[in-house]
VMD Tcl script that draws the C-alpha trace (Angstrom):
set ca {
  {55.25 61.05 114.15}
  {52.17 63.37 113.73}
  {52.18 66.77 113.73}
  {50.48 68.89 116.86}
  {49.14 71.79 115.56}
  {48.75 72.73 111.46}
  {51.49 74.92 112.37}
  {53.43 71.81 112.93}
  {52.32 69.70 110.09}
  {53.37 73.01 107.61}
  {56.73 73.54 108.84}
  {57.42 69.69 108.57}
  {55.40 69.08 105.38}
  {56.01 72.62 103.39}
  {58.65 74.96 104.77}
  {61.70 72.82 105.64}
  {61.49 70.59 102.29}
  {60.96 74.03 100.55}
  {64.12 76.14 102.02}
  {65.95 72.32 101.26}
  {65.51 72.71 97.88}
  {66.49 76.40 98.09}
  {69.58 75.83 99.48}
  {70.61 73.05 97.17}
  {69.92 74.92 93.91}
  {72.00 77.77 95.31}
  {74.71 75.14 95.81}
  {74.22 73.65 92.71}
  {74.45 77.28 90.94}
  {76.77 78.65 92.60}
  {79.17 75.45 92.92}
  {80.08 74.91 89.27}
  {81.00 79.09 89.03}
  {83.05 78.88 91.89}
  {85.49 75.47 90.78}
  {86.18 77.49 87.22}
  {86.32 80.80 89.56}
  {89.46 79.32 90.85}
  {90.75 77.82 87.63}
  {91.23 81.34 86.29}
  {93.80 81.49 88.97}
  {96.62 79.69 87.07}
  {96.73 82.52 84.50}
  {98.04 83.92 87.48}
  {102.15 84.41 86.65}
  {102.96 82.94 89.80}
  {100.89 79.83 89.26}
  {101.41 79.77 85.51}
  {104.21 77.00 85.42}
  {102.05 74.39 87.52}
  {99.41 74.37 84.67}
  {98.54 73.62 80.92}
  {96.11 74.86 79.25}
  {94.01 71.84 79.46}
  {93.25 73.24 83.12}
  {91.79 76.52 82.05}
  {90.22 74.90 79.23}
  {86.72 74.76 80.68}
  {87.06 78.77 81.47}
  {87.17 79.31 77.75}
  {83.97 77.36 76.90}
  {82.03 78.97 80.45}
  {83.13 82.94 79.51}
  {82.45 82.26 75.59}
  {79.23 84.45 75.80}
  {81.47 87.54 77.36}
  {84.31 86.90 75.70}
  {84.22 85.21 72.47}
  {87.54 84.02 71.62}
  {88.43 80.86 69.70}
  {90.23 77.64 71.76}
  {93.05 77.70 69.25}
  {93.14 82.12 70.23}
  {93.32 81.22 74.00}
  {95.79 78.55 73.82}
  {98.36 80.27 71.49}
  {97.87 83.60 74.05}
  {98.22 81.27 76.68}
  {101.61 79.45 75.13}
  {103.22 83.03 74.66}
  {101.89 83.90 78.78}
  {103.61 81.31 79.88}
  {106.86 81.55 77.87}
  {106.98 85.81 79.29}
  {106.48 84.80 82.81}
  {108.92 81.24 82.24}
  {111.33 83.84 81.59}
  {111.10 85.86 84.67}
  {112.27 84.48 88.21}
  {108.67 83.88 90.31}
  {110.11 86.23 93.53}
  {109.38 88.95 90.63}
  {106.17 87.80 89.83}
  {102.44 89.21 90.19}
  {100.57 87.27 92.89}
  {97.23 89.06 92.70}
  {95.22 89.55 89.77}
  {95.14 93.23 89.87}
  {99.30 93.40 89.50}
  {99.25 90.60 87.00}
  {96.26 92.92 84.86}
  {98.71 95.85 84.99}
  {101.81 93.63 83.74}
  {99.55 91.85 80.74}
  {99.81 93.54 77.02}
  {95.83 94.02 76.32}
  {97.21 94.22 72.27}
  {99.07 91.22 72.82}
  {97.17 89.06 75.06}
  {93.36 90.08 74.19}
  {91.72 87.16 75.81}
  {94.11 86.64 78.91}
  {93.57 90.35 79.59}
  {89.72 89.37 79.33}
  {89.80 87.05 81.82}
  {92.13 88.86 83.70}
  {89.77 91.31 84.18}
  {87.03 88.80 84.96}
  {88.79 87.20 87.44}
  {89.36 90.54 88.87}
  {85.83 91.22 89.27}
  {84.98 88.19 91.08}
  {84.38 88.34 94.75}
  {87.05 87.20 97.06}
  {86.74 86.12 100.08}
  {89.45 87.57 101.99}
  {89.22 90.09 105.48}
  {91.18 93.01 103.80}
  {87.38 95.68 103.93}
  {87.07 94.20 107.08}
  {90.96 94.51 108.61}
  {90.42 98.31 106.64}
  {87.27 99.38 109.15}
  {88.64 97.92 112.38}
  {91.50 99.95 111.63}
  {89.96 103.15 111.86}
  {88.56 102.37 115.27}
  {92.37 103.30 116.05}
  {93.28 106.15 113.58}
  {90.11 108.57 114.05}
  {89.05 108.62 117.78}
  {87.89 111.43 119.66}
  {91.36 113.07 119.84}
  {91.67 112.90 115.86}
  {87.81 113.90 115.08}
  {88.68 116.74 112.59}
  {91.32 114.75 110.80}
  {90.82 115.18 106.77}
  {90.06 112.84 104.49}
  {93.21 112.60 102.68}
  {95.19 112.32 105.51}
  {93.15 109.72 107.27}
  {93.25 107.39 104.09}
  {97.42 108.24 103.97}
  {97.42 106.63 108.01}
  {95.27 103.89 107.21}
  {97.35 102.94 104.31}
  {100.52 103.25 106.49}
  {98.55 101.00 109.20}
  {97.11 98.32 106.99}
  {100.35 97.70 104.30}
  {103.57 97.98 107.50}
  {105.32 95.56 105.11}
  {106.02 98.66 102.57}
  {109.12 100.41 103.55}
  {108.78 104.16 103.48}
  {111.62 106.55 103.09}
  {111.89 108.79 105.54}
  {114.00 111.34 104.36}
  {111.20 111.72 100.90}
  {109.02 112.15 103.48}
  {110.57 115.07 104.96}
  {111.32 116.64 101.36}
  {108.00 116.31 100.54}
  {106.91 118.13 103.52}
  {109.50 120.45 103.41}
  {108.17 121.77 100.04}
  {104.74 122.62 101.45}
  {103.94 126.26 102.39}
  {102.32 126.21 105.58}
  {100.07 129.30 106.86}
  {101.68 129.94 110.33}
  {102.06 133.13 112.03}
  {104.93 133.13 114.24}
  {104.11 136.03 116.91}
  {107.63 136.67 118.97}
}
mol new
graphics top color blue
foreach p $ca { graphics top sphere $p radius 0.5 }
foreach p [lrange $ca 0 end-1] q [lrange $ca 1 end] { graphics top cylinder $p $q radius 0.2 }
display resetview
């Protein structure tokens, strides 16, 4: 069908084949990164014993220019990772990348650390910044406008992680221990 207007005829001839090709060379980039984003997840302690090393294989060739460690370094660290974590029931294992960064040896596991840390860096795609703001819409409102820092981020912790049991009684220590600046006029 002909176009109308040059208008026309550019958006159907230029534009739309243009911002086609766009979008698939974004895919294309960003697709590959994304498939070994997620194979960094079995160094992961809790997803350790579903994988070999084959799996995160690829990783060690993509992250070679930022971390250049040898296949035969990787797959010995990798060997000794999984024989710690084999070791310890999986209840009692890291599931986030953070927890399993503070539980690896960056002496004894130089490369898993490495990617470790990479992995931690990546972007997730998960509603926790977004759970975090909609929170606040309930912790500072008009009747808590001069609330301080500190203590808002201490309620929006409390809010945001209910699963964490807190001990009451520490609590009330803690607070106990504080001098507070009140004038008592009888």
């Amino acid at each position: 069908m002909a176009a109308l207007n040059p208008g026309e005829y550019y958006k159907r001839s230029i534009l739309i084949p243009y911002l086609d090709k766009i979008i698939n060379d974004l895919i294309d980039r960003f697709d590959k990164h994304n498939t070994l984003a997620m194979r960094i997840s079995a160094i992961l302690p809790c997803y350790v014993e579903k994988y070999e090393f084959r799996d995160i294989e690829e990783i060690t060739i993509f992250y070679q220019n930022c971390r250049p460690y040898s296949n035969i370094e990787v797959r010995g660290e990798y060997d000794r990772w999984l024989l710690k974590w084999k070791k310890i029931p999986k209840i009692k294992r890291p599931i986030c990348p953070v927890e399993a960064l503070a539980e690896c040896d960056q002496d004894f596991y130089p490369a898993i650390y490495s990617y470790l840390t990479i992995y931690c860096c990546l972007p997730t795609t998960t509603a926790s910044a977004e759970r975090t703001f909609s929170t606040l819409k309930y912790l500072k409102n008009y009747l808590r406008s001069t609330t301080s820092e500190k203590r808002l981020n201490g309620l929006a912790r409390l809010y945001i992680h209910k699963d964490i049991e807190v001990d009451i009684e520490k609590v009330i220590d803690t607070f106990s221990l504080k001098k507070r600046n009140v004038d008592f006029v009888l």
